[in-house]
Every structure is written in structure tokens, then in C-alpha cells.
py3Dmol code that shows the C-alpha trace and the ligand (Angstrom):
import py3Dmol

protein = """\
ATOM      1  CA  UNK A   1     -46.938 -20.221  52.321  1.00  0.00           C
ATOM      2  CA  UNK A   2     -50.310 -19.818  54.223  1.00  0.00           C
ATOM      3  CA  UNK A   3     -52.629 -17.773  52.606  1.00  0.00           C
ATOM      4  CA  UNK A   4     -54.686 -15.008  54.795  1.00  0.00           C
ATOM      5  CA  UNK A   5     -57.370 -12.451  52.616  1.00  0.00           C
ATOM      6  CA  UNK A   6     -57.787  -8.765  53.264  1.00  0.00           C
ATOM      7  CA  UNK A   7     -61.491  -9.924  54.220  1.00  0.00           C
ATOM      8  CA  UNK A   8     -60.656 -12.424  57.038  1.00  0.00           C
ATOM      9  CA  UNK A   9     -58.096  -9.579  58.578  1.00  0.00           C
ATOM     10  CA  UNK A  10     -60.695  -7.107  58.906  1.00  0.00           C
ATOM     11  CA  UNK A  11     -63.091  -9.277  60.023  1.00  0.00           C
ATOM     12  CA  UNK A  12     -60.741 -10.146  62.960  1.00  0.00           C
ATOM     13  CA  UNK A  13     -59.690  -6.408  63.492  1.00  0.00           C
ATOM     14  CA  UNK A  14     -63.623  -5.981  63.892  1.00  0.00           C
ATOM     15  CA  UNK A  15     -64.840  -9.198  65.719  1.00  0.00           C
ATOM     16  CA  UNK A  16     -62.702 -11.840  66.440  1.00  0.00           C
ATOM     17  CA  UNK A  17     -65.175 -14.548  67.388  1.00  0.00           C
ATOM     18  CA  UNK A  18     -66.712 -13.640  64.538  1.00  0.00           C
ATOM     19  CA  UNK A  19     -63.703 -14.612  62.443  1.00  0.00           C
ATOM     20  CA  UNK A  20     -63.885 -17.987  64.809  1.00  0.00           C
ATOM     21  CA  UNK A  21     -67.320 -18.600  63.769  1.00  0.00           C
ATOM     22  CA  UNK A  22     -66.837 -18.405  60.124  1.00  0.00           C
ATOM     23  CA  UNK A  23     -63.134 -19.041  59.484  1.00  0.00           C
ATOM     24  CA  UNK A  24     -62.170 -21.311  61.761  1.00  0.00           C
ATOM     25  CA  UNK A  25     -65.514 -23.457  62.543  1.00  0.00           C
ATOM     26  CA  UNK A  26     -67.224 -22.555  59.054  1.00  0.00           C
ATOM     27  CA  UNK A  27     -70.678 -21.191  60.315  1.00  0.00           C
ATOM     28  CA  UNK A  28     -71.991 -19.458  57.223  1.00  0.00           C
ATOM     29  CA  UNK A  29     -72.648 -15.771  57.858  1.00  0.00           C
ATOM     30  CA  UNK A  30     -76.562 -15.349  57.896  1.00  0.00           C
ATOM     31  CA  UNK A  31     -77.259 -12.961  55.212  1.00  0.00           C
ATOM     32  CA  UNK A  32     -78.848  -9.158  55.287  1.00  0.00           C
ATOM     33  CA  UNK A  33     -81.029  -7.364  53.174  1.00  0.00           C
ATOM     34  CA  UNK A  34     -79.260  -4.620  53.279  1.00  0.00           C
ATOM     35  CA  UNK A  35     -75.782  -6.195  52.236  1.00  0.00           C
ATOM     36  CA  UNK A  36     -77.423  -8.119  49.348  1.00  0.00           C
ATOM     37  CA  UNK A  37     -78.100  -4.311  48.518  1.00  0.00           C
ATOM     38  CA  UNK A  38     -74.613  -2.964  49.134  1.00  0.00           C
ATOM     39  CA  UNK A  39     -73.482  -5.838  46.728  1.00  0.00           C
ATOM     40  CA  UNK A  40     -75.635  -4.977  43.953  1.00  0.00           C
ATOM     41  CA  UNK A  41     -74.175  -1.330  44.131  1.00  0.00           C
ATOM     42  CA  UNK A  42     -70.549  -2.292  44.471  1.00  0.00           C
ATOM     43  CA  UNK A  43     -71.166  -5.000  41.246  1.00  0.00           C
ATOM     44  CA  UNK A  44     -73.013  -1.498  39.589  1.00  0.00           C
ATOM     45  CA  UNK A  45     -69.800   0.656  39.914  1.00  0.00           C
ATOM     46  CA  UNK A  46     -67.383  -2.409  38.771  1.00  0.00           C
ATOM     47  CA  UNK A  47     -68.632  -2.683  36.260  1.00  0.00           C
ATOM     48  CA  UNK A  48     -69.237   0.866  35.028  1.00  0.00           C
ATOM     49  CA  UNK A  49     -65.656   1.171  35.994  1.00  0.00           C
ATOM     50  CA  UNK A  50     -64.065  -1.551  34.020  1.00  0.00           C
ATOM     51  CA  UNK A  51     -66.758  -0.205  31.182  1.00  0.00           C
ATOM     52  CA  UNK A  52     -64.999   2.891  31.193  1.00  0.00           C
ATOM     53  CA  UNK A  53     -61.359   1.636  31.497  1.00  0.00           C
ATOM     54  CA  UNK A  54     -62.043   0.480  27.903  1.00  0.00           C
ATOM     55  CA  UNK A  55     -64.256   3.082  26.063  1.00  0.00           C
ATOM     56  CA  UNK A  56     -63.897   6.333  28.884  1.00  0.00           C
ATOM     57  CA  UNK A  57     -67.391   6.774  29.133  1.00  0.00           C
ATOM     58  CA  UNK A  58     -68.834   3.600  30.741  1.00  0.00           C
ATOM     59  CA  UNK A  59     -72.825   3.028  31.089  1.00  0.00           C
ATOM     60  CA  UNK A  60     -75.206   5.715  31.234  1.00  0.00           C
ATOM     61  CA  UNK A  61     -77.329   6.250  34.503  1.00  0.00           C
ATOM     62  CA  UNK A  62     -80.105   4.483  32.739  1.00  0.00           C
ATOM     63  CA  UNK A  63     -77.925   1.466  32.286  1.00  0.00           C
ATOM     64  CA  UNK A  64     -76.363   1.423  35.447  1.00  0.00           C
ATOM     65  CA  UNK A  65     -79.608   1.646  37.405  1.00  0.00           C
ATOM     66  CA  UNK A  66     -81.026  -1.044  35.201  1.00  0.00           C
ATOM     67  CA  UNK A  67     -78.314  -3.189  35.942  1.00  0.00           C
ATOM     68  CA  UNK A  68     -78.282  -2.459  39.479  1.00  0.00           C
ATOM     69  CA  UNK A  69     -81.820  -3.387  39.648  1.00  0.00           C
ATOM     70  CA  UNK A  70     -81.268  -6.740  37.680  1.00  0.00           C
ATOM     71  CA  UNK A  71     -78.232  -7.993  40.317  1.00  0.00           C
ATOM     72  CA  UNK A  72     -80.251  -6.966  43.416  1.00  0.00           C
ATOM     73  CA  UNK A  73     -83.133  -8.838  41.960  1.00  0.00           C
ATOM     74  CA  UNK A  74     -80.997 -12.165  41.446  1.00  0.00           C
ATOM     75  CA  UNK A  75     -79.291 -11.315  45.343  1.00  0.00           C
ATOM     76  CA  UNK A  76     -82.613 -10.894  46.869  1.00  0.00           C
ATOM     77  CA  UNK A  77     -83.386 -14.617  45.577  1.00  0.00           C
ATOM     78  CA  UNK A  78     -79.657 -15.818  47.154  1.00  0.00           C
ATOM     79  CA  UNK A  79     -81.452 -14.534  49.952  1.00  0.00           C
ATOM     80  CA  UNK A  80     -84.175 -16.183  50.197  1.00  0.00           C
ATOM     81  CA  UNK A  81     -81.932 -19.647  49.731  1.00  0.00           C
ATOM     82  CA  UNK A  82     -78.863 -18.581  52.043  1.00  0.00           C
ATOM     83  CA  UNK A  83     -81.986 -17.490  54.563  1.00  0.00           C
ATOM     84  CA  UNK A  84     -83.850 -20.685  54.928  1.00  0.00           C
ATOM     85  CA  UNK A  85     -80.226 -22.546  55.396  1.00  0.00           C
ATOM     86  CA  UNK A  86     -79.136 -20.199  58.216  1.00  0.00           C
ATOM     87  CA  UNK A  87     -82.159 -19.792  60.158  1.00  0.00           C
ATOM     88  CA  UNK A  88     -81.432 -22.148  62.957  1.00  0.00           C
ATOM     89  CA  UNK A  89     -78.513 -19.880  63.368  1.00  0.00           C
ATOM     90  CA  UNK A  90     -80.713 -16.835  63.676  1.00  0.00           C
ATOM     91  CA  UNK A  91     -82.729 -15.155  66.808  1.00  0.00           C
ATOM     92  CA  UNK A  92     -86.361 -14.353  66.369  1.00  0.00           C
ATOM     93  CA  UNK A  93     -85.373 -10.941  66.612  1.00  0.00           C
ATOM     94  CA  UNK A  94     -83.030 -10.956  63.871  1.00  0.00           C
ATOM     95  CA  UNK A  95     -85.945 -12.301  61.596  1.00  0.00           C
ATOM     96  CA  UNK A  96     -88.231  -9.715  62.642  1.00  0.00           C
ATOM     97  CA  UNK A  97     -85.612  -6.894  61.946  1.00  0.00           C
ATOM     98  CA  UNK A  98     -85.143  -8.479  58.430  1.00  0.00           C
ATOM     99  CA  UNK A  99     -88.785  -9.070  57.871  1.00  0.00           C
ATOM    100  CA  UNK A 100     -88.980  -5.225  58.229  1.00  0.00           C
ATOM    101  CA  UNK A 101     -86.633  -4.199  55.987  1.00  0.00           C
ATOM    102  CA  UNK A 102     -88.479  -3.243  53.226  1.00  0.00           C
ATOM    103  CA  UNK A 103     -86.897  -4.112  49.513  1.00  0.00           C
ATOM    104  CA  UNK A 104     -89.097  -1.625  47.452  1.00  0.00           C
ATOM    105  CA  UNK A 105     -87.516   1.467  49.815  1.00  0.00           C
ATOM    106  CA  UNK A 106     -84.303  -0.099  49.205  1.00  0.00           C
ATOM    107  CA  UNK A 107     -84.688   0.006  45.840  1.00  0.00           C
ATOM    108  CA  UNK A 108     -85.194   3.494  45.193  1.00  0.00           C
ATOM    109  CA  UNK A 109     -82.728   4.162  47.504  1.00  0.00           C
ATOM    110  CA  UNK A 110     -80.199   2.389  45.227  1.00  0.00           C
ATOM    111  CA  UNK A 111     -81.395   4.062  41.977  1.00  0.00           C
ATOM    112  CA  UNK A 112     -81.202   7.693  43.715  1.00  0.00           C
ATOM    113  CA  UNK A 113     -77.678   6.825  44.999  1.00  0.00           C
ATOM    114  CA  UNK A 114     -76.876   5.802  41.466  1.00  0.00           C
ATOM    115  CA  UNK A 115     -77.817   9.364  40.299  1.00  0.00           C
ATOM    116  CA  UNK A 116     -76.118  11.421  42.887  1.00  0.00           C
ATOM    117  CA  UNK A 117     -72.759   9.350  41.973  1.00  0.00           C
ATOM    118  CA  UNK A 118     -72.660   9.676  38.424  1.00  0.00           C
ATOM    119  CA  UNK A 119     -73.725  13.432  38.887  1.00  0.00           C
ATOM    120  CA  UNK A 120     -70.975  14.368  41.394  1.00  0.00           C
ATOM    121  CA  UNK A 121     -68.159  11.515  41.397  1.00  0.00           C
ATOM    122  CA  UNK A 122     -67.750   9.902  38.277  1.00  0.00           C
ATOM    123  CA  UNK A 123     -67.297  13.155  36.122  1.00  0.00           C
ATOM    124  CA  UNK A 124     -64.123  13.300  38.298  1.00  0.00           C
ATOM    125  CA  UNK A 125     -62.410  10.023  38.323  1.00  0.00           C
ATOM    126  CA  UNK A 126     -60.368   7.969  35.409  1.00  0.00           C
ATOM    127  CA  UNK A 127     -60.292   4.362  36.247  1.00  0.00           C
ATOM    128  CA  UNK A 128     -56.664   2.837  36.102  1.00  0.00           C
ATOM    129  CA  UNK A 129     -57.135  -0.387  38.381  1.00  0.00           C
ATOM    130  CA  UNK A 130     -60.414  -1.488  39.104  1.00  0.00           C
ATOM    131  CA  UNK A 131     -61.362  -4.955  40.681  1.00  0.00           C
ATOM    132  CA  UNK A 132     -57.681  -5.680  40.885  1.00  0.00           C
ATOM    133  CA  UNK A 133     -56.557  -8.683  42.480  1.00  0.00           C
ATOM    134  CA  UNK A 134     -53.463  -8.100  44.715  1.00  0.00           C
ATOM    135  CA  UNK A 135     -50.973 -10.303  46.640  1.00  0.00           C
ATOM    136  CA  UNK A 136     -48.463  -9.509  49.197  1.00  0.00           C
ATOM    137  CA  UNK A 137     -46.088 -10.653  51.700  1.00  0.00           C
ATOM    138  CA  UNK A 138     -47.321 -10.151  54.922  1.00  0.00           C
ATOM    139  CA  UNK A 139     -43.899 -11.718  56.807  1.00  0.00           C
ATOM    140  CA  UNK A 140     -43.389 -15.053  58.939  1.00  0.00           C
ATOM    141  CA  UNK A 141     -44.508 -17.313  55.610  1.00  0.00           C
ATOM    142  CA  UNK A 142     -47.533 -15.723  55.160  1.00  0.00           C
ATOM    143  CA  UNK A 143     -49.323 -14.149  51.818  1.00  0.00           C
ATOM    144  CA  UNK A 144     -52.144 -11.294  52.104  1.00  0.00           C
ATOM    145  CA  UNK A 145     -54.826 -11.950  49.258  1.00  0.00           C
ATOM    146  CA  UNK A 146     -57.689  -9.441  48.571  1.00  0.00           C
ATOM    147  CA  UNK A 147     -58.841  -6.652  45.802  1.00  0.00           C
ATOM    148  CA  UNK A 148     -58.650  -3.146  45.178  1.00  0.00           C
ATOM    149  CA  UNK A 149     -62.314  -1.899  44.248  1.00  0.00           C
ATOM    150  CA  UNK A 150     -60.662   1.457  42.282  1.00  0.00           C
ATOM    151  CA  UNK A 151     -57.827   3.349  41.665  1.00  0.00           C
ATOM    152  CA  UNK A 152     -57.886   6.183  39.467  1.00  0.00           C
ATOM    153  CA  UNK A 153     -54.870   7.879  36.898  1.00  0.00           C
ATOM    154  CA  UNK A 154     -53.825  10.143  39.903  1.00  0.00           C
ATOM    155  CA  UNK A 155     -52.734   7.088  41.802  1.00  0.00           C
ATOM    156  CA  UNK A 156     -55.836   7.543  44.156  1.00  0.00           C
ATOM    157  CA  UNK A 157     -57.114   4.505  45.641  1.00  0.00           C
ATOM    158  CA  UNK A 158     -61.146   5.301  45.852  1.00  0.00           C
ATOM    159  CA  UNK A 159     -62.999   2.840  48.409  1.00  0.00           C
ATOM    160  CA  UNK A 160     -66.647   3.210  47.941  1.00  0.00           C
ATOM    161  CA  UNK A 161     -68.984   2.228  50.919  1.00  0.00           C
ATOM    162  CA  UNK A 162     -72.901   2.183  51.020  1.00  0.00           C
ATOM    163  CA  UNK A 163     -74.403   3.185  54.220  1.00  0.00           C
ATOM    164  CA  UNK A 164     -77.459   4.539  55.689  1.00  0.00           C
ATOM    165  CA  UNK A 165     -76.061   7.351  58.143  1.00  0.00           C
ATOM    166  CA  UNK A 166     -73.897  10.201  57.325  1.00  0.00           C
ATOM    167  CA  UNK A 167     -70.335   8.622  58.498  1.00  0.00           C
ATOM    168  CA  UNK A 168     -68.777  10.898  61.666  1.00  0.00           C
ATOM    169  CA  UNK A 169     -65.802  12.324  60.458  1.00  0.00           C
ATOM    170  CA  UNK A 170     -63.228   9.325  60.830  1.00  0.00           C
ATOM    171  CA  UNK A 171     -59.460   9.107  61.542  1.00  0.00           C
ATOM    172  CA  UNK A 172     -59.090   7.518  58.060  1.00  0.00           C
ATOM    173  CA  UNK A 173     -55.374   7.710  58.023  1.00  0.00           C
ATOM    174  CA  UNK A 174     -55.504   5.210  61.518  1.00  0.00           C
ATOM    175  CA  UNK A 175     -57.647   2.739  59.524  1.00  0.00           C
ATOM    176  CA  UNK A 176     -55.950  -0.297  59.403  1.00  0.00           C
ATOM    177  CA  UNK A 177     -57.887  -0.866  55.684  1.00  0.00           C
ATOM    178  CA  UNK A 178     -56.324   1.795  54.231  1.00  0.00           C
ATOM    179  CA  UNK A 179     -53.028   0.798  55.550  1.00  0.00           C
ATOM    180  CA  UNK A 180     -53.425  -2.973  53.961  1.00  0.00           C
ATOM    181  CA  UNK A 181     -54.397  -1.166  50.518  1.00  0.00           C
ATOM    182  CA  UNK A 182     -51.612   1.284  50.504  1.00  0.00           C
ATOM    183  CA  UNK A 183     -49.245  -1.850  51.102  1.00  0.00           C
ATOM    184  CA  UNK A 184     -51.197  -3.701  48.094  1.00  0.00           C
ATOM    185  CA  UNK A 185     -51.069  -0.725  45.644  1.00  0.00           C
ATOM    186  CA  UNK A 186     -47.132  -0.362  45.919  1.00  0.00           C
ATOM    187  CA  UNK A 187     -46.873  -4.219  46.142  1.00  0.00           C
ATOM    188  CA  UNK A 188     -48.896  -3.706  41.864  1.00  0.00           C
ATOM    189  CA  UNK A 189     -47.477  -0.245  40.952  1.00  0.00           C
ATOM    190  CA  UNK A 190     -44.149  -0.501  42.727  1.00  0.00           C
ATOM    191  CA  UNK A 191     -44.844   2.816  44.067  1.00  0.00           C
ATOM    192  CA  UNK A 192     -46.616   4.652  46.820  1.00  0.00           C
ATOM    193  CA  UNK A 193     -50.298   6.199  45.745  1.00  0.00           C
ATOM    194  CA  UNK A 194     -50.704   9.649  45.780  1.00  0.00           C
ATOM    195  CA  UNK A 195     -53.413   9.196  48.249  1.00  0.00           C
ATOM    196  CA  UNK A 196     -56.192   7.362  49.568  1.00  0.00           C
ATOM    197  CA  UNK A 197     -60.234   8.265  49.514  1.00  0.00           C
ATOM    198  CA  UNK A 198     -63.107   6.645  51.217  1.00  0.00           C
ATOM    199  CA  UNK A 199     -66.011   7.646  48.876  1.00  0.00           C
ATOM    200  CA  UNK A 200     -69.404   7.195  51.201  1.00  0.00           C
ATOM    201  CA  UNK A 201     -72.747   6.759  48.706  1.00  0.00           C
ATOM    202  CA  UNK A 202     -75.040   8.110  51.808  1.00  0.00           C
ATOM    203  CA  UNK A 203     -78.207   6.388  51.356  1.00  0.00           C
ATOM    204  CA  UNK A 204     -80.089   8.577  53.758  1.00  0.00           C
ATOM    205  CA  UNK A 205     -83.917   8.689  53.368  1.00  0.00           C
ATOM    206  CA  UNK A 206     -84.185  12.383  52.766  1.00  0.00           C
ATOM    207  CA  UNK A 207     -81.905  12.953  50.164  1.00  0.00           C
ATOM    208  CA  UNK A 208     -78.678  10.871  49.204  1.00  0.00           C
ATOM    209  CA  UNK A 209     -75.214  12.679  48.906  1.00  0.00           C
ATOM    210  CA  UNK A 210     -71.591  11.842  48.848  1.00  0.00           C
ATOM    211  CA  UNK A 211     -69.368  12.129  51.953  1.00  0.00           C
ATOM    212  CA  UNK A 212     -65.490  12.047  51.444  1.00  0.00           C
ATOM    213  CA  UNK A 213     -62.492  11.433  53.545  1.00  0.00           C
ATOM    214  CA  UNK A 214     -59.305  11.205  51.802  1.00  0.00           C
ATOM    215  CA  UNK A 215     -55.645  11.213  52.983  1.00  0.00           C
ATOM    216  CA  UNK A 216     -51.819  11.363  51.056  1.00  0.00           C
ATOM    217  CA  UNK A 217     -50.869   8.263  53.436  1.00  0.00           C
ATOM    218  CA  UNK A 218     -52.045   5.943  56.381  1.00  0.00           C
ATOM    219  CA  UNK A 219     -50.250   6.873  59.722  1.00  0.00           C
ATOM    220  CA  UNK A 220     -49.301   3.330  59.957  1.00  0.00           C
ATOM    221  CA  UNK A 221     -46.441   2.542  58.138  1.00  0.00           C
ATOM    222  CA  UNK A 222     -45.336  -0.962  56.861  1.00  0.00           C
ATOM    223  CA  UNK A 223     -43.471  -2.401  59.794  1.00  0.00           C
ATOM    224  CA  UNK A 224     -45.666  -1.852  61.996  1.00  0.00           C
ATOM    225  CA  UNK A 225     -49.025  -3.405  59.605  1.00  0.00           C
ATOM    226  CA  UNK A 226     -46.703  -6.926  58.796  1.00  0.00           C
ATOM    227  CA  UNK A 227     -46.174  -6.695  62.957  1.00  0.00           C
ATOM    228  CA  UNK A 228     -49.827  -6.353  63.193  1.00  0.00           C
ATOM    229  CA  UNK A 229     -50.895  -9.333  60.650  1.00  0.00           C
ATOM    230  CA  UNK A 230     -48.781 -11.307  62.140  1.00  0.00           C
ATOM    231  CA  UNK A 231     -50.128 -10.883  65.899  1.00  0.00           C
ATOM    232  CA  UNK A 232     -53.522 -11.741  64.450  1.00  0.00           C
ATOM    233  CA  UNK A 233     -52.190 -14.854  62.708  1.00  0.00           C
ATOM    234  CA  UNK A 234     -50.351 -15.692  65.817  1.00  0.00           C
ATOM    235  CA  UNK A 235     -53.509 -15.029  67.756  1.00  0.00           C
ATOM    236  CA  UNK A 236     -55.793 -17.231  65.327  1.00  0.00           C
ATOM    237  CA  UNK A 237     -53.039 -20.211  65.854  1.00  0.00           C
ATOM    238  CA  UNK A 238     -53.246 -19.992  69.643  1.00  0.00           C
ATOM    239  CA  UNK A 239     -57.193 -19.430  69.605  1.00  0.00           C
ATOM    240  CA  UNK A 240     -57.594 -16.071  70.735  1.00  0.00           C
ATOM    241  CA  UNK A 241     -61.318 -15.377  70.035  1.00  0.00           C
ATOM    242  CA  UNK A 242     -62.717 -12.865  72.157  1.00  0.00           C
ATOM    243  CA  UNK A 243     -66.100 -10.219  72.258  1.00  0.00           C
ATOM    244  CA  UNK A 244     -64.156  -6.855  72.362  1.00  0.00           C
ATOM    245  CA  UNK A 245     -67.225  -4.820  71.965  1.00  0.00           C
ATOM    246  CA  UNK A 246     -68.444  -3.106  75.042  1.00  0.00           C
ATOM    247  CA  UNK A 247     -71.544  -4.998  77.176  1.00  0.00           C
ATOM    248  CA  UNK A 248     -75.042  -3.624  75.924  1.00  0.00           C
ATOM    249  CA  UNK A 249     -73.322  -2.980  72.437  1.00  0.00           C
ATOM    250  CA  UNK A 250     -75.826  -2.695  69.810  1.00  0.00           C
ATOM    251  CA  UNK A 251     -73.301  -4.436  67.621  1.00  0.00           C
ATOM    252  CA  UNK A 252     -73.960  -7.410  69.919  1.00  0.00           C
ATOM    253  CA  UNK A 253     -77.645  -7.135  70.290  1.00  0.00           C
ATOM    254  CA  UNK A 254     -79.745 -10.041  69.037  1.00  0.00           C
ATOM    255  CA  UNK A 255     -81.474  -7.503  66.514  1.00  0.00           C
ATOM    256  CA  UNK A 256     -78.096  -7.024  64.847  1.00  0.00           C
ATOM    257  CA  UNK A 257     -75.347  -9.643  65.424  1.00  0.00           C
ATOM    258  CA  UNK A 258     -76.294 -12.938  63.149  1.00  0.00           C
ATOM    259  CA  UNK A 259     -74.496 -14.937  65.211  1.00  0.00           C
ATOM    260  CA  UNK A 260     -76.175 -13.995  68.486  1.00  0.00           C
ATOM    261  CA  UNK A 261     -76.944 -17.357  69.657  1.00  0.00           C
ATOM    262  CA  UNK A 262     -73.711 -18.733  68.790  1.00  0.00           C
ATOM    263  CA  UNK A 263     -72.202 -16.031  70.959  1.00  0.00           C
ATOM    264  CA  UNK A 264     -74.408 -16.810  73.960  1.00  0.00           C
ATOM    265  CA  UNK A 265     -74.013 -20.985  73.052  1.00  0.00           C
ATOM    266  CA  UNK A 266     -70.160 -19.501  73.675  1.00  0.00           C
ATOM    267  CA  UNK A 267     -70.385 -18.190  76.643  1.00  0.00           C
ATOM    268  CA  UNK A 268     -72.233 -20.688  78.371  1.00  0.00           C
ATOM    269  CA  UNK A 269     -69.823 -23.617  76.790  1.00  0.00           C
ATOM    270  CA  UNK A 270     -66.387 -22.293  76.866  1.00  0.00           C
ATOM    271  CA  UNK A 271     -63.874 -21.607  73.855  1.00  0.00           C
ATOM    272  CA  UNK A 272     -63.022 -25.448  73.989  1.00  0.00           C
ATOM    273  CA  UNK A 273     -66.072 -27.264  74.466  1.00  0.00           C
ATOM    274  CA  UNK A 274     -67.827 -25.034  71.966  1.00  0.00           C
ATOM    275  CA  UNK A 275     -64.998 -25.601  69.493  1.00  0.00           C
ATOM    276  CA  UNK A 276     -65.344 -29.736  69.952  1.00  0.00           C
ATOM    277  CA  UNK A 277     -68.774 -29.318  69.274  1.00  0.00           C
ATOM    278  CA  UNK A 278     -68.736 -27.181  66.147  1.00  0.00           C
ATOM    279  CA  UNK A 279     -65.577 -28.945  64.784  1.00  0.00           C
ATOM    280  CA  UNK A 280     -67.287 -31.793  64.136  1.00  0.00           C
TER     281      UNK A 280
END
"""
ligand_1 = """\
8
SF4
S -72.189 -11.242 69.387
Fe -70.695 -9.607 69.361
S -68.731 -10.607 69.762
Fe -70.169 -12.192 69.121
S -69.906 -12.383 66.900
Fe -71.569 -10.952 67.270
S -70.590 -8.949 67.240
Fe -68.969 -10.447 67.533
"""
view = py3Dmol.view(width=600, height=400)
view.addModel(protein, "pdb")
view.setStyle({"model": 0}, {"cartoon": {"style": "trace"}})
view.addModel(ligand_1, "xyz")
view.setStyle({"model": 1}, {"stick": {}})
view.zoomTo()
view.show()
């Protein structure tokens, strides 16, 4: 059975020559400050989680923010090492963006985040699954790998995302994440969950806060997700790797994108040359 994560399905729904550049040819992604950060807070709340799961309490703010401030540390020097690998990758515009992304702001940015959580979320959720590793059958022979980050003893899946921004209020129940978790959670529980929350920690420089959008069930229902994965699978088999994002899109500007010159090496090259060159 051929094996396809959660991960490498969103990163298709989102970019698909991104998933050609680091699924099928194996370009490692460049790294970012700022998702070195968003890893140290997601490791933070795992493990306060599975903490609590045992003894209901979990760590203290103190301990949490300690901790937090320990991982980042030890991600900030992956950094450094993952940076000086990629750089031929990188534009000079990229570097300059990440030169000015400054660590210390980041920092206390984390440790303030840390405090609004614990003051307004945690008091209300019980853990029941967190970190859990699921599997599914996503049709035509193949298996659909990934984690849950949280679920809670309501049968609410929480998803907690870092960003900078307040989020606009999304369609979450058109998400095609939340369908793949819904699908996951009855594929553990053998039931449906009683609904489905994307916590935001908004790490704005003014004052961080908590943005929710929760729904009782995805609009897309399991047929039509396994048709879905399997048009992207088909897709990746017949290499279908396009840009879908609009021209001018910040999203592919040479600040943002990490694989900028790849994408313009593309262009110029064709999908097949530029395959027989990076296959190699
Ligand atoms: S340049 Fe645009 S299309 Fe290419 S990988 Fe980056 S985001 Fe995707």
C-alpha cells in the first residue's frame, strides 16, 4: 500500500511545485525563523498536554515558558546548520528578510503568547488524544499517515496555529484540513467528533490574544475527500506540478517563497528538463 502523510497533502493543496520540489526531487525546504518559533510553541503545548493527560494539571506558565525558551534555543541552532546547507537554494532577498527577523522580539512574543493561552484556553480544555498518530485508508491502495495535535473529552479536535496577523474570519468547515482530521478522528474513536476548533495564538506586537473558529462538521464529507486524495495522487503520478498562485503573489515573491530560484530555474527549463536535472 503506498503511503501518503497529512503533511505532503496539504502541501500539494497549497503549492504543488512545492510538493515537486521537496517530495518528489528532495530539495530540502530552506528553513524560517519564524517556523523554528512556531515549532518551539507547538513542542510547548505537547507537551503540557500529554503532562496533563497524566496528572490534570500539566506545567505551570513558568515551566512552560522555560521550556519553550530551551527548544527555541536548540531550533535556532538547527537553524543556523539547515541555513548554511540551503543557501545556494536561497535569493539574496530571502537572506535579508531572515537577517531581519529579530529572535529577541520573537522571544517575548512566545513567552506572552504562552501567558494569554494558559490564562484563557487551557482552563477550558481536558486533553483525551494529544500527539496521536493516525492512519487511514484513503482508497485506490493508498494509506493517509499524519497526527492529531489535540483532542479534548468533548470529542473536540483543537488545532492550534501561531501567526502574526489576526486570521480573517475563514470558511473553516471548507478546509480541506479539517476534513482529513475529522476522517482520522473516526478512523481512532470509531465515531464522529463533536466538532472541530482552530485555536489561533495571535502573536501580534501590541498585545497577543486568542482567535477561534470552530465548527460541528467539515462541509466535505468522506466521498468526496478519498475522491480528492486520490486526484492529487493521480496528479503526482502523471507530474502535475503547477504555480496556482496568482502573478505578483506575495506568496511567490523572492522575499517569501524559499524556493524562488528553483521556481524561476523552472520556468526557464521546463517540467522535464528541470526534473532530469534535479533527479540526478
Ligand atoms: S514560487 Fe510560488 S509556485 Fe513556486 S514553490 Fe514558491 S510558492 Fe510555490
Amino acid at each position: 500500500m503506498k503511503q501518503v502523510s497529512f503533511t505532503q497533502l496539504m502541501t500539494y493543496v497549497r503549492c504543488p511545485e512545492h510538493f515537486l520540489f521537496r517530495y518528489v526531487l528532495g530539495m530540502k525546504r530552506p528553513p524560517k525563523k519564524i517556523m523554528k518559533h512556531g515549532f518551539a510553541l507547538h513542542e510547548t503545548f505537547a507537551y503540557h498536554f500529554d503532562q496533563k493527560k497524566q496528572d490534570s494539571k500539566g506545567l505551570k506558565p513558568s515551566e512552560a515558558k522555560e521550556f519553550f525558551a530551551e527548544v527555541f534555543q536548540s531550533a535556532l541552532e538547527d537553524y543556523e546548520t539547515e541555513m548554511e546547507q540551503g543557501k545556494s537554494l536561497l535569493t539574496k532577498e530571502y537572506l535579508a528578510k531572515e537577517k531581519e527577523t529579530d529572535v529577541a522580539e520573537l522571544l517575548v512574543l512566545g513567552l506572552k503568547g504562552i501567558d494569554v493561552y494558559f490564562r484563557q484556553l487551557n482552563p477550558k480544555i481536558r486533553p483525551d488524544l494529544v500527539e496521536e498518530a493516525f492512519t487511514f485508508p484513503g482508497g485506490k491502495g493508498i494509506e493517509v499517515i499524519g497526527r492529531i495535535d489535540l483532542t479534548d473529552k468533548h470529542n473536540v479536535i483543537h488545532e492550534l496555529k501561531t501567526t502574526r496577523h489576526t486570521p480573517p474570519k475563514q470558511d473553516v468547515q471548507t478546509d480541506p484540513q479539517v476534513s482529513i482530521y475529522q476522517m482520522a478522528f473516526e478512523n481512532i474513536k470509531k465515531r464522529p467528533p463533536a466538532g472541530i476548533s482552530k485555536d489561533y495564538l495571535v502573536l501580534s506586537k501590541r498585545e497577543p490574544k486568542i482567535v477561534q473558529f470552530a465548527v460541528s462538521r467539515p462541509r466535505f464529507d468522506k466521498k468526496t475527500m478519498l475522491r480528492n486524495i486520490a486526484a492529487i495522487m493521480e496528479a503526482v503520478r502523471h507530474n502535475v506540478f503547477y504555480c496556482l498562485h496568482p502573478a505578483e503573489s506575495w506568496i511567490c515573491s523572492k522575499e517569501w517563497c524559499p524556493y524562488y530560484k528553483a521556481h524561476q530555474e523552472l520556468k526557464k527549463l521546463g517540467l522535464q528538463k528541470f526534473i532530469e536535472k534535479h533527479s540526478r
